[in-house]
N, C-alpha and C positions, 0 to 999 in steps of 0.2 A: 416238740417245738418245730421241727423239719416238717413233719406235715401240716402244722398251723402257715408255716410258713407258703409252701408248695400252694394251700386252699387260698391262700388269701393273694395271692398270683393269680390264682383263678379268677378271683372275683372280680380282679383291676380289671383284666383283660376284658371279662364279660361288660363292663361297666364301660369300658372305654368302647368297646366293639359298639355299645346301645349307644354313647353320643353321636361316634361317628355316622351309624346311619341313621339316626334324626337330621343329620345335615343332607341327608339323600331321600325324604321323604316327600311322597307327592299323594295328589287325590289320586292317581290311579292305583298307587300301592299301599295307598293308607292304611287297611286293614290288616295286611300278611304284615309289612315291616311292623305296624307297633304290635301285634301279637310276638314277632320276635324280640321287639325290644322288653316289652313284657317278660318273656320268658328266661332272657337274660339276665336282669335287674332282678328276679326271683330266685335263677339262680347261683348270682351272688351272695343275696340275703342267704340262702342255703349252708354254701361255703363258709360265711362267717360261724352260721350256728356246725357246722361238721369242727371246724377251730374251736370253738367253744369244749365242745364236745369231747375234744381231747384231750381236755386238760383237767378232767374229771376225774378223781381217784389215782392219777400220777406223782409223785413223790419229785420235787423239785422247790429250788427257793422259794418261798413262799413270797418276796417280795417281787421278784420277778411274775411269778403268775399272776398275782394284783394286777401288780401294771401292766401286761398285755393284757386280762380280761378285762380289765377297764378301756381300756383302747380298744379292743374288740367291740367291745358292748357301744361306744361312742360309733364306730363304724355302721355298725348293726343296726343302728339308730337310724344314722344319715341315710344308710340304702333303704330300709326302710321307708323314711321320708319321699327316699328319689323314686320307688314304684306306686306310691300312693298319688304322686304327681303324674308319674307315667300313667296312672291306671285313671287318674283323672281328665287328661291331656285326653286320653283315647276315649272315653265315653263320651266327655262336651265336644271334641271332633266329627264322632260317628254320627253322630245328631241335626248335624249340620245339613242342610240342602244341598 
């Protein structure tokens, strides 16, 4: 559970780090920052699935594991959602004149 926890520290961080520099994004650096933001929000999604991951074949309350992998998996979802957007965001971007 400590490193579900530690991971998913990660991923806020990664997550927070990507909106902040969308509020710093320009035509001259549009390419570098959303590939970082990109990589960030990918490696979020990551972090959730490594939390996942440990809670495979571990011996603990079964109702407790429910409920964080259900909350995990809702998470897992949204970031998800959010690089699909980011990955969108950058290609109708790059397009542009």
């Amino acid at each position: 559970m400590a490193d579900c926890i530690e991971v998913i520290g990660d991923s806020v961080d990664e997550l927070q780090q990507s909106i902040e520099e969308l509020g710093h994004i320009s035509r001259s650096n549009f390419a570098l920052t959303m590939s970082d933001i990109q990589t960030w929000v990918s490696a979020a999604l990551t972090d959730e699935d490594t939390c996942m991951d440990g809670f495979a074949g571990k011996s603990m309350n079964g109702n407790v594991k429910t409920m964080v992998r259900k909350r995990i998996v809702k998470i897992a979802h949204l970031t998800s959602n959010g690089l699909a957007l980011v990955n969108n965001y950058a290609s109708t971007q790059s397009n542009l004149p």
